[in-house]
N, C-alpha and C positions, 0 to 999 in steps of 0.2 A: 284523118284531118291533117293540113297540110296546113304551117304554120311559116309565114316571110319575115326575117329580120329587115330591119333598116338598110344592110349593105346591098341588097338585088334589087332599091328603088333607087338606084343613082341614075340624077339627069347631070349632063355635063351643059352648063351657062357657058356660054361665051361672050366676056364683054366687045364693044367696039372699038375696031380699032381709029377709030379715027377720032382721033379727039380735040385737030385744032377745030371741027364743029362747032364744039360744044364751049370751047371757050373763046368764042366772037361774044360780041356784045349785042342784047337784043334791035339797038338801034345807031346801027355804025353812022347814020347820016346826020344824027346831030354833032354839033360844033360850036364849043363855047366860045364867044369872043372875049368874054370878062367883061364886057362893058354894060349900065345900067343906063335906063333913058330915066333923064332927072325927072322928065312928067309923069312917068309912072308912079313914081313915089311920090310924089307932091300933090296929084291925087288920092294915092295911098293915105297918106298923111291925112287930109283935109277929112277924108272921109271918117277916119278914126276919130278926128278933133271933134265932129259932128257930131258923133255916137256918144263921149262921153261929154260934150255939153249936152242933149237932151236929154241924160242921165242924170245928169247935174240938176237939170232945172225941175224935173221930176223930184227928186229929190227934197233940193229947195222947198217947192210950193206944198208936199208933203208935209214938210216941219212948220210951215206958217200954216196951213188947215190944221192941223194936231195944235199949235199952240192959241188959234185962235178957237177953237171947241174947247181948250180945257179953260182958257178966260171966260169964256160965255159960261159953261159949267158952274164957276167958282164963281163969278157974279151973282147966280141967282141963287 
């Protein structure tokens, strides 16, 4: 019976050499100006103000149904 330690399974790895590859950026061709187009946000905006006025009124007519069933309720 013929029994192998760890040291007669040696692979030798070699890393690459080349590694300004790997440190490029995935997308060299974008380019920030810094600049924002006011109409993006102003639609941004408006859209947001939309959502939570329909929340709002939701809401609202919520509370006036709830308090108009519990006066109906307590009337009769």
């Amino acid at each position: 019976m013929n029994t192998k330690g760890f040291t007669e399974n040696t692979d030798n790895i070699e890393t690459p050499n080349d590694i300004n590859v790997s440190e490029k950026p995935l997308n060299p061709n974008k380019i920030s100006s810094g600049r924002v187009d006011i109409n993006v946000l102003k639609s941004k905006l408006e859209a947001q103000r939309g959502k939570e006025l329909r929340k709002n009124i939701l809401i609202f007519s919520f509370c006036i149904l709830l308090l108009g069933s519990i006066g109906i309720f307590l009337s009769l």
